[in-house]
Gaussian input, Z-matrix of N, CA and C with variables (Angstrom, degrees):
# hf/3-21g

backbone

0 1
 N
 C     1     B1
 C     2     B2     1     A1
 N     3     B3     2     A2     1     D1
 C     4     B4     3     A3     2     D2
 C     5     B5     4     A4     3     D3
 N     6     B6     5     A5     4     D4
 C     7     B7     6     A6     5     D5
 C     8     B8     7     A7     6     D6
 N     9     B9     8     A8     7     D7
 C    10    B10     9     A9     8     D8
 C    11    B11    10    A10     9     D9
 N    12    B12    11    A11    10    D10
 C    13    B13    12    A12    11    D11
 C    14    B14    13    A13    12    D12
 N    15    B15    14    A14    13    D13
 C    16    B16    15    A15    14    D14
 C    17    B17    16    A16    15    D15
 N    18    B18    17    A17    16    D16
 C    19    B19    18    A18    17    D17
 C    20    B20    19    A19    18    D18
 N    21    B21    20    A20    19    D19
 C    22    B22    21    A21    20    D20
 C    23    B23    22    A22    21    D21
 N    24    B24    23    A23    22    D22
 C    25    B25    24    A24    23    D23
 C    26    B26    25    A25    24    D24
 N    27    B27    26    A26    25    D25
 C    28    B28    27    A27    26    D26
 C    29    B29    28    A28    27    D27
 N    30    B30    29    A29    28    D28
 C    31    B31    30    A30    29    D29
 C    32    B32    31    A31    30    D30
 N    33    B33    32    A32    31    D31
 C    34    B34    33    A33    32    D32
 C    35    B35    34    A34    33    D33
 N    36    B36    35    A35    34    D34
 C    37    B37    36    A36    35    D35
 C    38    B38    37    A37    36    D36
 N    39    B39    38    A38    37    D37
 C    40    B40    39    A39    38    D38
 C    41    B41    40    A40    39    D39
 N    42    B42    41    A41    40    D40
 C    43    B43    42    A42    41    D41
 C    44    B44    43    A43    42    D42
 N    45    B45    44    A44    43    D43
 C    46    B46    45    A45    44    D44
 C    47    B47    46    A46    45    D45
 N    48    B48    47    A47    46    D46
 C    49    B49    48    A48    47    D47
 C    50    B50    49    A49    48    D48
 N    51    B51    50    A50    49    D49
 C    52    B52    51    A51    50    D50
 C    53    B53    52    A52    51    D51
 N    54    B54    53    A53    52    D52
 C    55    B55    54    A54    53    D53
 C    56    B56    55    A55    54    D54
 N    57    B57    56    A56    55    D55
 C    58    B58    57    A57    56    D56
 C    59    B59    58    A58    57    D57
 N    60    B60    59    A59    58    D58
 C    61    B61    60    A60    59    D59
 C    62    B62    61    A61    60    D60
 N    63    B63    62    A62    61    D61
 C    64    B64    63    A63    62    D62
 C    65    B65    64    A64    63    D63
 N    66    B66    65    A65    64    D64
 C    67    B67    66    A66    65    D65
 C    68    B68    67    A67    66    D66
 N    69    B69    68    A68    67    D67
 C    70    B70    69    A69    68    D68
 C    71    B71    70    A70    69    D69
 N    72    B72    71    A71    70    D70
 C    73    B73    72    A72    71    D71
 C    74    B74    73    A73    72    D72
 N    75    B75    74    A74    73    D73
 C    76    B76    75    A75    74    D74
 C    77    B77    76    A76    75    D75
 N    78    B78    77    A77    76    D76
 C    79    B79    78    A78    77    D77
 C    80    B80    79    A79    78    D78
 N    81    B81    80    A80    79    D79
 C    82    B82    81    A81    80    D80
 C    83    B83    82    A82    81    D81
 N    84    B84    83    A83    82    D82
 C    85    B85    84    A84    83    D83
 C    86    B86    85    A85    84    D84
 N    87    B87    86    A86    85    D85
 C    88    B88    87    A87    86    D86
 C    89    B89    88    A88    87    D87
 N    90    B90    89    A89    88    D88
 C    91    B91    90    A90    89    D89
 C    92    B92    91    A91    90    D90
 N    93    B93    92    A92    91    D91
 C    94    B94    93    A93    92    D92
 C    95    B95    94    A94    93    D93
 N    96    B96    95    A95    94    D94
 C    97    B97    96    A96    95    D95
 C    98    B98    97    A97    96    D96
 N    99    B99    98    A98    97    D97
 C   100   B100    99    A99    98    D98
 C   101   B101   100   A100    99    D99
 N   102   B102   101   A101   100   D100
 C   103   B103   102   A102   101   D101
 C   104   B104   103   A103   102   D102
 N   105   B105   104   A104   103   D103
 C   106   B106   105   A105   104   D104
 C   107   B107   106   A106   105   D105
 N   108   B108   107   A107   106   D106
 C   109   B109   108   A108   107   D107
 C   110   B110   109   A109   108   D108
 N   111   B111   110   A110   109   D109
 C   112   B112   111   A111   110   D110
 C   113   B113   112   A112   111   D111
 N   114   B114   113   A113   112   D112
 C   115   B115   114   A114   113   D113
 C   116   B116   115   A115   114   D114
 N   117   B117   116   A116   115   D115
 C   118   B118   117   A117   116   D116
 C   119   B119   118   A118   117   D117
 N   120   B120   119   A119   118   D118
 C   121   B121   120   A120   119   D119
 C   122   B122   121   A121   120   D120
 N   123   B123   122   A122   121   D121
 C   124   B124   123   A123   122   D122
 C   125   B125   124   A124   123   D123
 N   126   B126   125   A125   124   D124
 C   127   B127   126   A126   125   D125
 C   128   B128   127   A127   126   D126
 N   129   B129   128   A128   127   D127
 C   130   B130   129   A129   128   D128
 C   131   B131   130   A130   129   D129
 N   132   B132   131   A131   130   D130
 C   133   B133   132   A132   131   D131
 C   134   B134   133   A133   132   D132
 N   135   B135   134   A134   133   D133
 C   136   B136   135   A135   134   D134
 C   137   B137   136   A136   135   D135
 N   138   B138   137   A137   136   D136
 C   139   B139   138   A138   137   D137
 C   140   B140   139   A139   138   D138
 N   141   B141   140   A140   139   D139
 C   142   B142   141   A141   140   D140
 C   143   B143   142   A142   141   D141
 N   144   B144   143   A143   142   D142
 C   145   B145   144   A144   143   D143
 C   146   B146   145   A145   144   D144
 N   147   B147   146   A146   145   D145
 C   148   B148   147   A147   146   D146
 C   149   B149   148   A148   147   D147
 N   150   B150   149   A149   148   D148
 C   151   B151   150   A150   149   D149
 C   152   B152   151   A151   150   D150
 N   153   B153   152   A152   151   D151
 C   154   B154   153   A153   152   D152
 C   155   B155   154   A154   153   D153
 N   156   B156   155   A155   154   D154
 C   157   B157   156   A156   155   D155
 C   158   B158   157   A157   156   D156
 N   159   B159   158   A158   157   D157
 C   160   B160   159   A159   158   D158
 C   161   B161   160   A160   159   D159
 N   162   B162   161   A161   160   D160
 C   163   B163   162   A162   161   D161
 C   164   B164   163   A163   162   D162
 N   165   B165   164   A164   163   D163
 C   166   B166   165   A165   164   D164
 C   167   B167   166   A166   165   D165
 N   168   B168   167   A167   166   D166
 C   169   B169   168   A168   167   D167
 C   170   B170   169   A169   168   D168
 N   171   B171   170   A170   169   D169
 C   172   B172   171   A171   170   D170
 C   173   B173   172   A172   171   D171
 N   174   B174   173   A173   172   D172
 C   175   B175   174   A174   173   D173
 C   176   B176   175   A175   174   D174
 N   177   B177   176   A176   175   D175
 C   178   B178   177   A177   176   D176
 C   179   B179   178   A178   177   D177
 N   180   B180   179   A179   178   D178
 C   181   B181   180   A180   179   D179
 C   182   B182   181   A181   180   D180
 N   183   B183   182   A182   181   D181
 C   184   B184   183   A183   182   D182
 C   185   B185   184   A184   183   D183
 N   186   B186   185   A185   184   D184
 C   187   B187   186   A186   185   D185
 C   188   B188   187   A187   186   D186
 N   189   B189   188   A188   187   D187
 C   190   B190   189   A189   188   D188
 C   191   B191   190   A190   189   D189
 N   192   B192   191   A191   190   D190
 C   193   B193   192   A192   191   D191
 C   194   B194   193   A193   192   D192
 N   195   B195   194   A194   193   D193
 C   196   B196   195   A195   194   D194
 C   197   B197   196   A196   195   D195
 N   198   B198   197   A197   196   D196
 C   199   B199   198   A198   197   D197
 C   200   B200   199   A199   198   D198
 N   201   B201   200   A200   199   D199
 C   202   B202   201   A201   200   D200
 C   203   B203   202   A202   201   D201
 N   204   B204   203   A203   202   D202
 C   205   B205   204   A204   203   D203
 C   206   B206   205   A205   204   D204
 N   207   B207   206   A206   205   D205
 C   208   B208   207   A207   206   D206
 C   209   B209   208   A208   207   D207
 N   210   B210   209   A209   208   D208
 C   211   B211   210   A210   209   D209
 C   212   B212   211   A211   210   D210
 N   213   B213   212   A212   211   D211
 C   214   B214   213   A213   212   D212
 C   215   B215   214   A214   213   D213
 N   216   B216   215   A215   214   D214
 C   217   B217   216   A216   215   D215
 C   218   B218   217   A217   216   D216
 N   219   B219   218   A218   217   D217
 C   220   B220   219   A219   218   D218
 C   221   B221   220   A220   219   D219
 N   222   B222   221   A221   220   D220
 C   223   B223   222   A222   221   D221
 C   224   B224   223   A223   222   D222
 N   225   B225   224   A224   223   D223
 C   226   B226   225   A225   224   D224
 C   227   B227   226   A226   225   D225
 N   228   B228   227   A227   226   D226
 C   229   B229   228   A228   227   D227
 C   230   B230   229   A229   228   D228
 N   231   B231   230   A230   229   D229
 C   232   B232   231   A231   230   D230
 C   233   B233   232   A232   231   D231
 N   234   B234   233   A233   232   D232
 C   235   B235   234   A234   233   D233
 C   236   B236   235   A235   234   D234
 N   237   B237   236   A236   235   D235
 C   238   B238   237   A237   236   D236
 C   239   B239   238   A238   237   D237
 N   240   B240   239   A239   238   D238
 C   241   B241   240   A240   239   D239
 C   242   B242   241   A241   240   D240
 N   243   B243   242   A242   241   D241
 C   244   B244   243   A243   242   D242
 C   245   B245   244   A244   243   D243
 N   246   B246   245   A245   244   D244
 C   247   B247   246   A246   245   D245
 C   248   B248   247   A247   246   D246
 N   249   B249   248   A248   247   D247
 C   250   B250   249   A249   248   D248
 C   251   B251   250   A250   249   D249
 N   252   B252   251   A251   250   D250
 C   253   B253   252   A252   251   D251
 C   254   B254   253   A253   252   D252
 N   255   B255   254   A254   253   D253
 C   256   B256   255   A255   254   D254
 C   257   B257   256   A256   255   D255
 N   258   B258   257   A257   256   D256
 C   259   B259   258   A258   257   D257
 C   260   B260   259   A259   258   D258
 N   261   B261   260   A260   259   D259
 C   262   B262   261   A261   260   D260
 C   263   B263   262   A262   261   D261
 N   264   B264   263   A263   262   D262
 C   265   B265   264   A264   263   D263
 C   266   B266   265   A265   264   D264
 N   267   B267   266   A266   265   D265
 C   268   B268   267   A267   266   D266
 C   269   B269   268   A268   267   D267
 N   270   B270   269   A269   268   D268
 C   271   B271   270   A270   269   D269
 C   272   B272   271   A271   270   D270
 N   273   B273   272   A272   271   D271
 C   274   B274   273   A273   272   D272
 C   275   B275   274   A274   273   D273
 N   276   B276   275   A275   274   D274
 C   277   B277   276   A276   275   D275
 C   278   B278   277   A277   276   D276
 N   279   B279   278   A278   277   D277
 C   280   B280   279   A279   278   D278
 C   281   B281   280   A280   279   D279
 N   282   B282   281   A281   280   D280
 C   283   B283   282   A282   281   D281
 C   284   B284   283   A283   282   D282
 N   285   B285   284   A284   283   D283
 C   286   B286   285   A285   284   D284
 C   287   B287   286   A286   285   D285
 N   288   B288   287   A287   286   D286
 C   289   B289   288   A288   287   D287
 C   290   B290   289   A289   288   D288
 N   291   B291   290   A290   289   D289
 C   292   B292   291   A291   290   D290
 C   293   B293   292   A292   291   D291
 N   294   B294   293   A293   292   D292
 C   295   B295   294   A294   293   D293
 C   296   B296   295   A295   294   D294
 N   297   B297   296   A296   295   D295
 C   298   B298   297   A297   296   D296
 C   299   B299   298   A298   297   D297

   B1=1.4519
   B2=1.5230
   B3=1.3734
   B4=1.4694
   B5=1.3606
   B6=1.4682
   B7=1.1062
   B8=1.6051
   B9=1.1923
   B10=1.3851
   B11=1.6682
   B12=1.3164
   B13=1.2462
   B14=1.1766
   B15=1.5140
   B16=1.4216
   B17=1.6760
   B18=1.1270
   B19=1.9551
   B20=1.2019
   B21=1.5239
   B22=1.5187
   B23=2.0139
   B24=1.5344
   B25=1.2482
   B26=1.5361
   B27=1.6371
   B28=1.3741
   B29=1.4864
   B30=1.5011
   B31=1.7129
   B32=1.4052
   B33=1.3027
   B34=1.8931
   B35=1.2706
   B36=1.0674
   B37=1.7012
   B38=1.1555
   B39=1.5198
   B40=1.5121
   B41=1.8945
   B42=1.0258
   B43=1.2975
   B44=1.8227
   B45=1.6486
   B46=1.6149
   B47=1.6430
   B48=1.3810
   B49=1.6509
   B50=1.7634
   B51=0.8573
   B52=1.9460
   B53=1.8198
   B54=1.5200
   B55=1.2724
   B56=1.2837
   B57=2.1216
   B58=1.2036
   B59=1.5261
   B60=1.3386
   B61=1.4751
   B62=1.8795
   B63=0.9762
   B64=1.4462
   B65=2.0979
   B66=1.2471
   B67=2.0328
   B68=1.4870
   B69=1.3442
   B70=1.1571
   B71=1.7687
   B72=1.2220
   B73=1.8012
   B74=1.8008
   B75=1.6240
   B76=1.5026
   B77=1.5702
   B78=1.2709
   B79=1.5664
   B80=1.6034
   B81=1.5338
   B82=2.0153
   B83=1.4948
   B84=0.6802
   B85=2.1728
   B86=1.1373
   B87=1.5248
   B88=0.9737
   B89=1.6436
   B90=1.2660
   B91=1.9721
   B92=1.5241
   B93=0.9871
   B94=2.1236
   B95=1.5296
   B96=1.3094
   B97=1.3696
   B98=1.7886
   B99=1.5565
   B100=1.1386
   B101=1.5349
   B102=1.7179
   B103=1.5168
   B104=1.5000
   B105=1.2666
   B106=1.5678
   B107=1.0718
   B108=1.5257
   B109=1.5702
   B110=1.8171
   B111=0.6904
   B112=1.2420
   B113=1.3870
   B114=1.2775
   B115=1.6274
   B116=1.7076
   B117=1.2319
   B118=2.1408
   B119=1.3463
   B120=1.1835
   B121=1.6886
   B122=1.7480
   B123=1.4336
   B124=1.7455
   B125=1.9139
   B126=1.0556
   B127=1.4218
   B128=1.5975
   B129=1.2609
   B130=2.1364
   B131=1.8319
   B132=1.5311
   B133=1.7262
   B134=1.5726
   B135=1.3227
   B136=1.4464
   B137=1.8184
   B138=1.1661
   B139=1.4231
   B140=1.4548
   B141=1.3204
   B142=1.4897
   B143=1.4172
   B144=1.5753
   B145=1.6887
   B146=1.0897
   B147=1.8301
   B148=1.0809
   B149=1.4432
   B150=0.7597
   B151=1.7710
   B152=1.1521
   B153=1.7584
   B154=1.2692
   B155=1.7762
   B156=1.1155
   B157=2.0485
   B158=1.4762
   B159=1.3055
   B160=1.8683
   B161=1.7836
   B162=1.2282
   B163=1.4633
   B164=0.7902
   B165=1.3548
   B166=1.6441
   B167=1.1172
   B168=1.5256
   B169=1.4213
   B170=1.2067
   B171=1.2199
   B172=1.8438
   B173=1.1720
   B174=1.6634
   B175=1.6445
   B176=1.7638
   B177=1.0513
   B178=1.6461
   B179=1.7238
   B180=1.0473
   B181=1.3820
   B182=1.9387
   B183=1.3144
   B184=0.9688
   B185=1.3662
   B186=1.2277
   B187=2.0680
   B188=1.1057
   B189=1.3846
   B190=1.5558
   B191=1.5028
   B192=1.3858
   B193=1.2484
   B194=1.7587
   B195=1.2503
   B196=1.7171
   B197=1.5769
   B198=1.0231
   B199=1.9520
   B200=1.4461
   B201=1.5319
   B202=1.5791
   B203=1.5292
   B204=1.2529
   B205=1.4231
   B206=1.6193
   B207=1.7146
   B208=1.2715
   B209=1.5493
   B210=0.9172
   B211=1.5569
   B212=1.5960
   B213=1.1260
   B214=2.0335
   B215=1.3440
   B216=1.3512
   B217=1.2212
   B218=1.3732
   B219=1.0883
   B220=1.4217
   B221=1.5159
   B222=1.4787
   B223=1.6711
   B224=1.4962
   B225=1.1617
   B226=1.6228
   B227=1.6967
   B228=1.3631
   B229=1.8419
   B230=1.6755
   B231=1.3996
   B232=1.7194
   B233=1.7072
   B234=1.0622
   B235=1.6408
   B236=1.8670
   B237=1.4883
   B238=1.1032
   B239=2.0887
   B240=1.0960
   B241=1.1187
   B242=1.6479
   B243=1.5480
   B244=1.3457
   B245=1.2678
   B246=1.4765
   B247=1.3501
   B248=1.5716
   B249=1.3454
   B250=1.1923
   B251=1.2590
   B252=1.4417
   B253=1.7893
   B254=1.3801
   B255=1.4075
   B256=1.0547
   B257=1.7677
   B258=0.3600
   B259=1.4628
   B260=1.8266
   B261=1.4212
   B262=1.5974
   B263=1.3192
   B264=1.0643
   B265=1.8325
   B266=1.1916
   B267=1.1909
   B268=1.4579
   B269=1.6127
   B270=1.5298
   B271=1.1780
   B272=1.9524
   B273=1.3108
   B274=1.7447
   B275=1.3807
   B276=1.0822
   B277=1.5866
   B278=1.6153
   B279=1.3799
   B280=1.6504
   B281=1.1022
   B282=1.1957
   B283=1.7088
   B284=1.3892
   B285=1.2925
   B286=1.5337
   B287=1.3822
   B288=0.8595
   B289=1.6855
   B290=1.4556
   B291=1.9814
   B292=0.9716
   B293=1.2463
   B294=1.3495
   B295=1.9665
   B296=1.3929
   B297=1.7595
   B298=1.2683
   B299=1.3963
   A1=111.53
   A2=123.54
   A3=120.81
   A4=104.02
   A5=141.72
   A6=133.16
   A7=121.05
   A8=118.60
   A9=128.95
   A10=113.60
   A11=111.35
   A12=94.09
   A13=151.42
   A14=121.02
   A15=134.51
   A16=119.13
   A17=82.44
   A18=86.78
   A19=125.39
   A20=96.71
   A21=120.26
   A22=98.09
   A23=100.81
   A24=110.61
   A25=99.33
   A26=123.86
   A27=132.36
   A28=117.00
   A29=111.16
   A30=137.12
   A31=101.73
   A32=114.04
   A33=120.83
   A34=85.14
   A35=139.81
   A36=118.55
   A37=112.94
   A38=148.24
   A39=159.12
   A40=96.11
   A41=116.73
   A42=103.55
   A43=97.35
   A44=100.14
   A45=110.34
   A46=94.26
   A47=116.79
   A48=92.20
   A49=118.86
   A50=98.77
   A51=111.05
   A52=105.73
   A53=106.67
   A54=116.92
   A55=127.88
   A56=101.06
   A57=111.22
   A58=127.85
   A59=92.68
   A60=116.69
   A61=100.24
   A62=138.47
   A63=121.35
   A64=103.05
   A65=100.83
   A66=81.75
   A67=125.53
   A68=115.77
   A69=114.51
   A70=132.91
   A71=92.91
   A72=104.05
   A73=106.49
   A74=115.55
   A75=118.70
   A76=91.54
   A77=126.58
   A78=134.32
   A79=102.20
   A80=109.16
   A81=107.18
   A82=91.45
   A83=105.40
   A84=91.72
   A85=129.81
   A86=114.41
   A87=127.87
   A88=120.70
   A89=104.49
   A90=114.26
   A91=88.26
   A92=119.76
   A93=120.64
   A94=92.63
   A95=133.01
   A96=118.74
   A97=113.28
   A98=97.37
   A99=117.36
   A100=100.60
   A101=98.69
   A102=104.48
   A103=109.61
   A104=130.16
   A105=132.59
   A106=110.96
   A107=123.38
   A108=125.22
   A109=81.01
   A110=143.48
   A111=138.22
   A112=114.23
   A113=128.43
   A114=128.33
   A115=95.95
   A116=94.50
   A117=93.56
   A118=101.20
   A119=99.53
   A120=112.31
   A121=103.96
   A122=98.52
   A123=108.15
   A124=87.48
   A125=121.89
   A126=129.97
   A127=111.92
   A128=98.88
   A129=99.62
   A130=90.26
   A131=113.15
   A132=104.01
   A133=111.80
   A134=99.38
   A135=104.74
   A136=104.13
   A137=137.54
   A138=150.62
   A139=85.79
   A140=116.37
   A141=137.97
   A142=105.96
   A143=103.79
   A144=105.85
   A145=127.42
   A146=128.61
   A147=112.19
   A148=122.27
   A149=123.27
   A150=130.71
   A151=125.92
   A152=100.86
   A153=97.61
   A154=92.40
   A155=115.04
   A156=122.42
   A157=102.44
   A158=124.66
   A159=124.94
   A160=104.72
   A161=119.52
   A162=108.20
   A163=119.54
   A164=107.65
   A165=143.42
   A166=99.75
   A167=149.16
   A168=132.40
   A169=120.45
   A170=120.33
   A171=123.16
   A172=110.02
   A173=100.45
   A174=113.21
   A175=94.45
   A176=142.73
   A177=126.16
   A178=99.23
   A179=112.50
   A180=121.20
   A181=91.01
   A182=116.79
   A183=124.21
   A184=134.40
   A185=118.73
   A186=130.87
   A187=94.06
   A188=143.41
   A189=111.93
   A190=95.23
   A191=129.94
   A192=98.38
   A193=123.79
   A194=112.15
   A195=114.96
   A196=100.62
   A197=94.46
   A198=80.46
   A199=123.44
   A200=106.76
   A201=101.73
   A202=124.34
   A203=102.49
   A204=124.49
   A205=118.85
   A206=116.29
   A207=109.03
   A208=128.56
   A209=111.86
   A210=117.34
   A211=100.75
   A212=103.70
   A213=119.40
   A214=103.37
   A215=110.24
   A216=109.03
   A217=124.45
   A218=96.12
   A219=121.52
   A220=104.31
   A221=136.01
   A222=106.79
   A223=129.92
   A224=98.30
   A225=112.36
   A226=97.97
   A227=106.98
   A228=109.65
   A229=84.79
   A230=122.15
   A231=124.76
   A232=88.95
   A233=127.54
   A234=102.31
   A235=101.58
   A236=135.25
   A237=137.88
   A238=113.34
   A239=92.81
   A240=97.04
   A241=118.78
   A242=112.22
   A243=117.97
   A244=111.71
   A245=121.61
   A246=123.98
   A247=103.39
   A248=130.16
   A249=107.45
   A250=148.49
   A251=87.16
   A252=120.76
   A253=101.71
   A254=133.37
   A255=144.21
   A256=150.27
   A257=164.60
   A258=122.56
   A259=98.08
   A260=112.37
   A261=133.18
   A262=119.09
   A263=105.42
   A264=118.43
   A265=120.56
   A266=114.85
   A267=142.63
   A268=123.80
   A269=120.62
   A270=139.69
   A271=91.39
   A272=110.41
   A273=117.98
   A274=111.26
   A275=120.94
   A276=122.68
   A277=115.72
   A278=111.03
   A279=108.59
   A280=128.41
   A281=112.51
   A282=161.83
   A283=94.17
   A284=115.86
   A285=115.88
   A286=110.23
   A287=117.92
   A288=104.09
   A289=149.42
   A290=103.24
   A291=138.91
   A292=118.44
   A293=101.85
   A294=114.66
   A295=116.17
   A296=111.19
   A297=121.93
   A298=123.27
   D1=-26.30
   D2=-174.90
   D3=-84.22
   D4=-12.60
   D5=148.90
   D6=-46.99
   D7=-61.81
   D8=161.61
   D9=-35.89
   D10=-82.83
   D11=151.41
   D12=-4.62
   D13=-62.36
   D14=160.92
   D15=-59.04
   D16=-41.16
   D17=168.92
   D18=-53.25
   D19=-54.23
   D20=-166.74
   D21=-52.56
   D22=-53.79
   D23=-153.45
   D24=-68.71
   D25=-20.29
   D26=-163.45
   D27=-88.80
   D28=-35.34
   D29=161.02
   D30=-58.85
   D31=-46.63
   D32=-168.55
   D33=-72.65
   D34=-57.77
   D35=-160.27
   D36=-90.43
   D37=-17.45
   D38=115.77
   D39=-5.81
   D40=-37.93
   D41=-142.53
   D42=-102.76
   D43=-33.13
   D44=179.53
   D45=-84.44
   D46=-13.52
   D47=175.18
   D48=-95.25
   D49=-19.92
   D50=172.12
   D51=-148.25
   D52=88.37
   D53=-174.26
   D54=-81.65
   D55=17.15
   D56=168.47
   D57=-118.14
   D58=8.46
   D59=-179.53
   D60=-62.49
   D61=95.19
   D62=-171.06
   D63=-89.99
   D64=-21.63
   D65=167.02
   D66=-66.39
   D67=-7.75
   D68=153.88
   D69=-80.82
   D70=-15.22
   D71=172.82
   D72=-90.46
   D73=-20.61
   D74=174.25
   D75=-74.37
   D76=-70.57
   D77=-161.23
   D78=-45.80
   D79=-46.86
   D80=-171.35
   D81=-79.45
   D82=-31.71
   D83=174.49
   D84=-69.69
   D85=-17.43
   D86=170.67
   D87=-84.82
   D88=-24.79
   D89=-175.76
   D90=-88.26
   D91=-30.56
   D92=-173.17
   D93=-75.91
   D94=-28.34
   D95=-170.84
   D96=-83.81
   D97=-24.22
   D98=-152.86
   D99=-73.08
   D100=-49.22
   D101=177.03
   D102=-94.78
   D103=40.85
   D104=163.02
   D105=65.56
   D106=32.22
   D107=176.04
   D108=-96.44
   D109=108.09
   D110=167.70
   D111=-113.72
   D112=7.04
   D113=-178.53
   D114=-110.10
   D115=-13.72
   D116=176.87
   D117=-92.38
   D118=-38.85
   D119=178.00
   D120=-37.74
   D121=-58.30
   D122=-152.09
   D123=-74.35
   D124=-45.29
   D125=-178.53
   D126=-46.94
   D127=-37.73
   D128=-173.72
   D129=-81.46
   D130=-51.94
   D131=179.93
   D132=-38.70
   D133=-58.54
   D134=-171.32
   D135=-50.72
   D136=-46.88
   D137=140.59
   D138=-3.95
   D139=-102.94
   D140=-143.50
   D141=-40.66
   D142=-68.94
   D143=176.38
   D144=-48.99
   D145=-36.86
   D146=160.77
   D147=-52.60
   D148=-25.14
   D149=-177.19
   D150=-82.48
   D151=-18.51
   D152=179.67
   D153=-165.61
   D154=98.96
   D155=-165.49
   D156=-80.49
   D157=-12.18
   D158=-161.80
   D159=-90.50
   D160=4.75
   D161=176.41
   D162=-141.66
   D163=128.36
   D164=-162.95
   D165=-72.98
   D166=-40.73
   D167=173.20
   D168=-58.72
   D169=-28.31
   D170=166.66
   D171=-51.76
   D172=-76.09
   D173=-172.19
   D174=-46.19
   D175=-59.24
   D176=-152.68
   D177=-64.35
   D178=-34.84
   D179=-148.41
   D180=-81.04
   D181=-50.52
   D182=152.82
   D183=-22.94
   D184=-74.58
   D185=133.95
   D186=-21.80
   D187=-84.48
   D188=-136.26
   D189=-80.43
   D190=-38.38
   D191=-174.65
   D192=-70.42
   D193=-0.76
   D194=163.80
   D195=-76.43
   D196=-42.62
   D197=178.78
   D198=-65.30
   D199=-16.62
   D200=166.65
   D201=-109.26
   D202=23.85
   D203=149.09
   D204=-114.14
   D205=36.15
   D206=-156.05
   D207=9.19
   D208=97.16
   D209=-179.59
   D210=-157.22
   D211=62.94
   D212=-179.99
   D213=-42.34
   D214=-67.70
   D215=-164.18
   D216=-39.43
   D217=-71.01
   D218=178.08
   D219=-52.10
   D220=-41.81
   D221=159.35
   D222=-68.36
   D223=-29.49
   D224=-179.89
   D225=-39.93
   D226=-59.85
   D227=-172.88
   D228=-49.40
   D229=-85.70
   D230=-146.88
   D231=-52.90
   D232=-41.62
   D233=-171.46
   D234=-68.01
   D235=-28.02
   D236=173.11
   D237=-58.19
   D238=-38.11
   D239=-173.59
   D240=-83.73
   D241=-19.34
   D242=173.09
   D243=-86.50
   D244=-16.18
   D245=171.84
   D246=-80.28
   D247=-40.25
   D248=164.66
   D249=-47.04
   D250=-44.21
   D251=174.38
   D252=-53.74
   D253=-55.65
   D254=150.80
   D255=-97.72
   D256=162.65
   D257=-167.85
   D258=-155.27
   D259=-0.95
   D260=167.35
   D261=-91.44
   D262=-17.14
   D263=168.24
   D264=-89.45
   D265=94.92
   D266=166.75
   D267=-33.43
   D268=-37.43
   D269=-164.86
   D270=-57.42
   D271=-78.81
   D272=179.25
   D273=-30.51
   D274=-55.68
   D275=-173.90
   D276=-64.59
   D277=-43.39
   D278=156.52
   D279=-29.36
   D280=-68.85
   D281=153.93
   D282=-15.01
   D283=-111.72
   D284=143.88
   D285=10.18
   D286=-102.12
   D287=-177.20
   D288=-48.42
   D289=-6.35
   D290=173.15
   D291=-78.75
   D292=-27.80
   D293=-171.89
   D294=-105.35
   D295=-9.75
   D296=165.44
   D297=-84.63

């Protein structure tokens, strides 16, 4: 867990020192998912995309973690929208079918 920790605290300060860097809001969303913070998780995505709307690995990644806060709807759009963004990436359409 103190690895996590260390992350957490290393993304958090990555993030207050250039708060437009958004691979640091994918990477801390990813250690929040990891250890079942998953409502901070969805909160830093939501971060990211505003900052940056063109990638489909957010938005999907985004979806699933609304889907494990049941909240379908609301991934259904981000898995819709990463398939747009991309539409060769397979991950959303799974997804998609997971929330239906």
């Amino acid at each position: 867990m103190k690895e996590y920790d260390e992350a957490i605290r290393c993304y958090t300060k990555t993030i207050q020192i250039q708060p437009n860097f958004v691979n640091a809001y994918y990477s801390l969303a990813n250690v929040y998912a990891n250890v079942n913070r998953t409502l901070e998780a969805i909160d830093i995505l939501k971060k990211a995309v505003a900052i940056n709307s063109t990638n489909e690995v957010a938005h999907n990644n985004l979806g699933k973690y609304l889907l494990y806060v049941n909240q379908e709807l609301e991934a259904i759009e981000y898995f819709k929208r990463a398939i747009i963004l991309k539409a060769d990436y397979g991950a959303p359409y799974y997804n998609l079918g997971k929330a239906n």
